[in-house]
C-alpha positions in Angstrom: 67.6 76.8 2.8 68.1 76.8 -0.6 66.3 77.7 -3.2 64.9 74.4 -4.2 64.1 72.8 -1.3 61.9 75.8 -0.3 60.2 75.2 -3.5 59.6 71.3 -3.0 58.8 72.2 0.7 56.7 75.2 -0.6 54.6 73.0 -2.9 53.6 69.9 -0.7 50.8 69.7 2.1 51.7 72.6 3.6 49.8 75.6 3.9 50.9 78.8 5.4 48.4 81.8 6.5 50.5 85.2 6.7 49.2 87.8 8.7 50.5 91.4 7.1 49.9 94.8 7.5 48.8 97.7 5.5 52.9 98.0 4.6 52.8 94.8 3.6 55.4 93.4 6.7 54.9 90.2 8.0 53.4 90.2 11.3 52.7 86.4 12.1 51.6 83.1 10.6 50.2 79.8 11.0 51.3 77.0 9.4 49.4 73.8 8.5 50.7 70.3 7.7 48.5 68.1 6.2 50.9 65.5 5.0 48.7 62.8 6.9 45.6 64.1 6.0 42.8 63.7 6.8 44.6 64.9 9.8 46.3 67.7 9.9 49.0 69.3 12.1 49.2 73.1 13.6 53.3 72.9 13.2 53.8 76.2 13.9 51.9 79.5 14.7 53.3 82.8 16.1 53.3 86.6 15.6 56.5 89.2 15.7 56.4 91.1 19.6 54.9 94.3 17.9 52.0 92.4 17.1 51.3 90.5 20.4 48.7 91.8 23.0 46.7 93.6 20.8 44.3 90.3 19.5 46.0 89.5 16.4 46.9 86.1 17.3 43.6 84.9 18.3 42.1 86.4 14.9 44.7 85.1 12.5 44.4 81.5 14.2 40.4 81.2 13.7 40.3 82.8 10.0 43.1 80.4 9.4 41.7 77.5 11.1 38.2 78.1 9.4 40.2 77.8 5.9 41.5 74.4 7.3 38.5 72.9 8.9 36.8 73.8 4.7 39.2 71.7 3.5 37.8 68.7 5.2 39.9 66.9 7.9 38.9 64.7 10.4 40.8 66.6 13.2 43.3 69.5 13.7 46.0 68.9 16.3 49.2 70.5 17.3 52.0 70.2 20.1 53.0 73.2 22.5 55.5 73.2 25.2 56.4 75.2 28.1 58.5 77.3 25.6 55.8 78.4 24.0 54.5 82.2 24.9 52.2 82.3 28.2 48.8 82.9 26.1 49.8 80.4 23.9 47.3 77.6 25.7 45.1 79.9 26.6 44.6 81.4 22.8 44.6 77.1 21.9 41.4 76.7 23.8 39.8 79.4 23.0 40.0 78.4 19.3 38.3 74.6 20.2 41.7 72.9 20.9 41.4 70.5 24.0 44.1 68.7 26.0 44.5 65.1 24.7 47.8 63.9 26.0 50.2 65.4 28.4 53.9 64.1 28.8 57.1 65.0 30.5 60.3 65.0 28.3 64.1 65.4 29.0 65.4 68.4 27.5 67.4 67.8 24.3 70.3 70.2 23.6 69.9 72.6 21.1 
């Protein structure tokens, strides 16, 4: 992407937590849009493989979405898929998500 898109796309609704270690390397993030705010999406969340399993994911999710739930929105939703990493549900719930809608969908090619 170049330079100045990342800097438009940088400086709108989005917000993105980083989770880093005591190097400084990027082990995961979550990232927020709140371009329809007051709701606001979970677009994407995920940590590098040296950081699963160890309950960074579930920590960076709730400090992250205690920042979001400050700033006021009427409700915090995201989509997952059966792509997504086999605790991702799991780790969902246990940070207050709930089920609302669940849909079949032909599988686009990449």
């Amino acid at each position: 992407m170049p330079a100045e898109e990342l800097t438009v796309l940088l400086q709108s609704s989005l917000r993105i937590y980083v989770l880093r270690n005591s190097s400084h390397n990027a082990l995961g993030f979550c990232e927020f849009d709140g371009t329809g705010f007051p709701e606001t999406e979970l677009k994407n969340f995920g940590l590098v493989p040296e950081a699963q399993g160890r309950g960074l994911g579930p920590w960076l999710l709730g400090i992250s979405l205690q920042h979001e739930w400050s700033l006021g929105p009427k409700r915090i939703w995201l989509h997952t898929d059966t792509w997504d990493h086999p605790a991702a549900i799991p780790t969902y719930e246990r940070a207050g998500f709930r089920v609302y809608a669940v849909r079949q969908e032909p599988v686009a090619p990449l």
